[in-house]
C-alpha positions, -999 to +999 in steps of 0.1 A: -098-431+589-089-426+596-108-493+595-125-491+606-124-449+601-116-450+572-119-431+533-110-459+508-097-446+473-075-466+451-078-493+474-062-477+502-080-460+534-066-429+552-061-418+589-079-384+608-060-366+633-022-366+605-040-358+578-055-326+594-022-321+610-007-322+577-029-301+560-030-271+578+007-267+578+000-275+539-023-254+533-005-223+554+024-230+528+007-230+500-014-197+511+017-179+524+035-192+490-098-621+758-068-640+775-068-611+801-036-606+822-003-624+818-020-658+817-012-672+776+008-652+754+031-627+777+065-609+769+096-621+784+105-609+818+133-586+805+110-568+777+081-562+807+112-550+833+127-528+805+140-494+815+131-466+789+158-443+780+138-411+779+159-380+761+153-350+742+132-357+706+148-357+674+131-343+643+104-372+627+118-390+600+104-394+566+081-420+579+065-400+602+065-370+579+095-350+587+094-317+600+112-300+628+114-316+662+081-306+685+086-275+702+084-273+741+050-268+755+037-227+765+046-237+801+083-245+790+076-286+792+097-300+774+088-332+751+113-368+755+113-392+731+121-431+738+119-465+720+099-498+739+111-533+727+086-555+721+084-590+704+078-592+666+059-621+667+035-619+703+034-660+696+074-658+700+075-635+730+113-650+731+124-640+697+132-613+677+120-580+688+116-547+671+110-512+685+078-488+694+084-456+695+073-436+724+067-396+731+058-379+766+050-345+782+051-348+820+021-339+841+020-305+852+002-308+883+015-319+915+030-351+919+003-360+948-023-355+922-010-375+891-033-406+881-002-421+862+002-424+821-030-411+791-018-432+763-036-418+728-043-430+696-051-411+672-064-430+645-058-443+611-045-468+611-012-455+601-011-424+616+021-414+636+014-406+673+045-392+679+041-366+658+004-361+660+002-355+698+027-328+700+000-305+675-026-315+692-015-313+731-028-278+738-069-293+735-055-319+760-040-291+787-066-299+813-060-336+813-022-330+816-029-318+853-028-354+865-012-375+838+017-378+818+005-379+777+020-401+759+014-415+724+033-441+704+040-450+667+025-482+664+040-511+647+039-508+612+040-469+613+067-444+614+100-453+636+083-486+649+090-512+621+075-491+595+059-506+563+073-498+532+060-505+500+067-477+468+093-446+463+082-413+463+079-411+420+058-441+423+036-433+454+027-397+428+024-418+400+001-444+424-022-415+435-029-400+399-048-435+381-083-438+380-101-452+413-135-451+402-132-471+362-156-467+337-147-495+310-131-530+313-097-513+303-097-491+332-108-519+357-076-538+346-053-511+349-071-503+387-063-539+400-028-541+384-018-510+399-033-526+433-013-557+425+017-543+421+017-519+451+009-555+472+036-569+460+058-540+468+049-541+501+059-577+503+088-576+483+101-544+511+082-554+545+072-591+539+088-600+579+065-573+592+034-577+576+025-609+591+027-590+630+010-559+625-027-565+629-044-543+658-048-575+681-005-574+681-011-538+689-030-540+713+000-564+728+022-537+726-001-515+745-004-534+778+032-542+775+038-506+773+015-499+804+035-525+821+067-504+813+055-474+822+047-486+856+009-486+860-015-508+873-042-500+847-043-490+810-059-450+810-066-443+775-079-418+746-089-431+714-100-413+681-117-429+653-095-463+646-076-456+680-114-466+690-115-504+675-081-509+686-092-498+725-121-518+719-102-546+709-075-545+740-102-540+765-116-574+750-078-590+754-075-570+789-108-563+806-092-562+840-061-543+829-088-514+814-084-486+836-100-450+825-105-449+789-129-429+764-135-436+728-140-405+704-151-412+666-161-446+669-155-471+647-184-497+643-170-534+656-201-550+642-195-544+603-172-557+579-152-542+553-182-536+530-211-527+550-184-498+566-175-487+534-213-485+527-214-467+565-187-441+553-207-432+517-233-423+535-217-400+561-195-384+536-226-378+515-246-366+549-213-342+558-216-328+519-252-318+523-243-303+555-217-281+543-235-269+514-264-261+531-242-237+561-229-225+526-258-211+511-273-198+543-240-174+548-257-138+549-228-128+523-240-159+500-223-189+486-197-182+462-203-224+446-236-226+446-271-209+451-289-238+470-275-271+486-291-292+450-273-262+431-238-269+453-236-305+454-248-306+412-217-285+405-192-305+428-206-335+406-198-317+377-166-310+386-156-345+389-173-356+358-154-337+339-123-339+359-122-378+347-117-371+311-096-337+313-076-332+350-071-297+353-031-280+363-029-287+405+009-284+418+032-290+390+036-310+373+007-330+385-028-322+377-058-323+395-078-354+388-109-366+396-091-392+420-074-363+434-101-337+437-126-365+455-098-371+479-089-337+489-135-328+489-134-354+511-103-346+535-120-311+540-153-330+560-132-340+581-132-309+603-157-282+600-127-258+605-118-270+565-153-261+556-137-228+543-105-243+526-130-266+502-153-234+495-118-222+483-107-248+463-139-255+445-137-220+436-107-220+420-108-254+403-144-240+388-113-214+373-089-243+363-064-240+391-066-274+412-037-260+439-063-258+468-077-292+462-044-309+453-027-298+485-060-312+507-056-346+491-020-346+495-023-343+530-050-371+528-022-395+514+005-382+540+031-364+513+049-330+528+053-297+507+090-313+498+073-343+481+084-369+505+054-395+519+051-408+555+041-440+551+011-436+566-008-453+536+011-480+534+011-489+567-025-481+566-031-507+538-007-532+560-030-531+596-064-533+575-057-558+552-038-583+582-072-570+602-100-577+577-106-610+565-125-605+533-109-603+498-131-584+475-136-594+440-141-568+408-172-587+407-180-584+441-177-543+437-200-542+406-229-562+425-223-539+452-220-506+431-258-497+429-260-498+468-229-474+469-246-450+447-273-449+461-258-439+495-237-415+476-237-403+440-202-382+446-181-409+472-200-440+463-181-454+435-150-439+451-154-463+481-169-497+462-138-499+442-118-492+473-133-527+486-104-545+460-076-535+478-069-561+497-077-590+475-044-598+465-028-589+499-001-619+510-012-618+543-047-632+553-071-614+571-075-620+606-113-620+611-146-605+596-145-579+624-133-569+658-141-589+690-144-561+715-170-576+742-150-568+776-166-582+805-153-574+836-139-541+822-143-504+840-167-483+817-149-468+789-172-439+779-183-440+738-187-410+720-205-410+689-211-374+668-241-369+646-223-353+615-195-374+613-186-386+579-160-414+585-172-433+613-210-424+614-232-419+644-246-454+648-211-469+654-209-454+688-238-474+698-231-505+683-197-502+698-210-495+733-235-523+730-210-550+717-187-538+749-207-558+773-236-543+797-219-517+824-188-516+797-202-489+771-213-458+784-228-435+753-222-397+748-238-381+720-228-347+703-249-334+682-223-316+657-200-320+629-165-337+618-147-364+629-148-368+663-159-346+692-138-340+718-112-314+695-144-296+685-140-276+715-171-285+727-175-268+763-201-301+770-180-326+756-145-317+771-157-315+804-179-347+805-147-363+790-124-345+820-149-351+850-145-388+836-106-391+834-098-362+856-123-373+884-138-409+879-170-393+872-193-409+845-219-400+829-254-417+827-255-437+799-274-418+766-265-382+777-266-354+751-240-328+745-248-297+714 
């Protein structure tokens, strides 16, 4: 959140398109039972002539969140599976290298018509593409006509070099303190716990975490549209998929082929003021689904009015701080929990009736519902197992962002955090620490993105979106460059646009890739 897009809760930030993945299949469970080209830093001649051995996909491992392998599309396509080497180290192009791995599904048009490769990313960062594009390939059917789609696990995440930091037992245990401390006692136990999950991932990743910052990424991207054989980089980013397409257009402008950026991460704001950003959509996207509560002609079963809806969820959490209520044995429901999992459900209006749900029965003492939404926030399967898609998401921010938060620091900014938001404010201020005692530094206060010389990418910013609000989209098309950012508005809610199934949205998005066609800067879809 998926840097960027990003929830931050115990110190750690989540990813968009997984968790939703992961929490319908939950839930249905649970219910049922700048240098631009080669010039500089380059890969060797035998990692940018590579051949990929493309073959048949195997099931996702634990890091990417286990499962079956993807099934083969309605039209019989079947998806191949393949691993890119790239350098560990882009300032050692020579050395050591690790893998990225790959996913396809062929074009189904004719061969005449295909434009070449879509690569996506999906967010996070930490989210696994590999397994994320094979759920979500049937809203990208249309664009399929004339490109192969493929998505990658990036470094850091899944099968390419993933990060690993705590078991299992201790990820549960991680995910059940206190994230928003009330007393001196509680602060210290909230940074040790943040310590010592730093210095796990140090003690079991410390050679990757130095090379997995989004500019590396972005490495591995035009090295992978080298490989794949095309002369320019087509691409589809959601939420952080946006600041890492921002930042490779500003590494590659000429390399920048057709590309659209959905959920848009603001490039202008460091880790603070985007925490700040994201308290004040997740507090807008509350408001808005308590008020398409109450207007239901059968009424709101959580609340008479929006005050009377969001007063009871604050409730709820009050008391949930001093006496967590049973969730999925053992583990109970805390306030921690239940914040993350409220939270998870603005995602997607399409959760809007899962969290109606789940307030319900946590009102009745049963936090199942609620439990199962957060654990899909955190990346942990039915079986108790974790991708490690928060620890690799804690790996990219904190080699991204350059800032190291004090306690201190959080309690001069928490009055500004609850103001923005009396139920997420305090959740995302103390998120601000996790990086602090990180052994990696940050990179830089924020992305560079400006691309001159770049084809328009077009920018697509959503009114209701919680965790990378509105005003990001603009900022991100302005810092672009003139001619670069082209801005798309959609007046609706969630995160993102294009998945909405907005008739206006997906085919201004498919004139654009399908067609060349852009749109005039500042149009209005919803």
């Amino acid at each position: 959140m998926a840097s960027h897009s990003r929830l931050r809760a115990a110190a750690l930030p989540w990813p968009r398109a997984t968790a939703l993945t992961t929490a319908a299949v939950l839930l249905a469970a649970l219910l049922a039972g700048c240098g631009d080209d080669d010039a500089g830093i380059g890969a060797t001649a035998s990692l940018t002539t590579q051949t990929l051995d493309w073959a048949a996909c195997p099931a996702p491992d634990e890091a990417e969140g286990g499962g079956s392998a993807p099934s083969p599309l309605p039209n019989g396509t079947t998806w191949e599976c393949a691993t890119m080497r790239a350098p560990l180290d882009w300032n050692k192009p020579q050395g050591s290298t690790i893998g990225i791995s790959l996913i396809r599904a062929r074009a189904s048009g004719p061969a005449s018509e295909r434009i070449g490769s879509l690569i996506f990313n999906f967010g996070g960062p930490g989210g696994s593409g590999v397994t994320t594009l094979p759920a979500f390939a049937q809203d990208y059917a249309a664009l399929r006509t004339r490109y192969d789609l493929v998505s990658f696990d990036p470094r850091g995440v899944g099968r390419s070099a993933p990060v690993r930091c705590k078991t299992d037992a201790q990820l549960d245990t991680f995910f059940q303190q206190d994230a928003t401390p009330d007393n001196s006692a509680e602060r210290a136990q909230l940074v040790q716990r943040t310590q010592n999950f730093n210095a796990g991932c140090e003690r079991k990743s410390g050679q990757v975490l130095p090379h997995v910052r989004t500019t590396d990424a972005a490495r591995d991207i035009d090295l992978m549209r080298r490989v794949l054989g095309d002369a320019k980089l087509h691409y589809f980013g959601i939420s952080y998929g946006t600041q890492l397409g921002g930042v490779y257009a500003h590494l590659f402008p000429t390399h920048v082929g057709r590309a659209v950026f959905d959920g848009v991460v603001d490039p202008t704001q460091n880790p603070e003021e985007s925490a700040l950003g994201q308290a004040k959509g997740f507090q807008l996207a509350l408001g808005n689904f308590a008020e398409d509560c109450v207007s239901k002609p059968e009424g709101c079963p959580i609340g008479d009015t929006r005050q009377d809806v969001e007063n009871r969820i604050a409730k709820l959490l009050a008391d949930l701080d001093s006496k967590p209520i049973p969730g999925i044995a053992p583990r109970r429901l805390t306030q921690t929990a239940a914040t993350n999992g409220i939270a998870q459900s603005l995602y997607s209006k399409d959760f809007w009736e899962y969290l109606t749900e789940g307030l319900e029965q946590a009102y009745d003492g049963d936090g199942k519902v609620l439990m199962v939404l957060s654990d899909a926030m955190n990346g942990r399967n039915e079986n108790g197992r974790y991708s490690n898609l928060t620890e690799a998401n804690a790996a990219i921010n904190c080699a991204d962002e350059k800032p190291r938060y004090t306690v201190a620091d959080v309690q001069r900014a928490l009055p500004g955090f609850r103001a923005a938001s009396p139920l997420f404010g305090n959740f995302l201020a103390w998120g601000m620490i996790g990086c602090t005692d990180w052994p990696v530094p940050g990179a830089a206060y924020h992305p560079d993105v400006s691309a001159p010389g770049s084809a328009p990418i077009l920018v697509i910013g959503n009114t209701g979106d919680p965790a990378t609000p509105y005003e990001g989209a603009r900022r991100m098309a302005e810092a672009l460059g003139k001619g670069v950012g082209v801005r798309l508005t959609f007046k609706g809610q969630g995160h993102g646009a294009y998945d909405s199934k907005d008739k206006c949205v997906q085919s201004t998005v498919n004139a654009y890739l399908l067609n060349g066609k852009i749109p005039k800067s500042g149009a209005v879809c919803g």
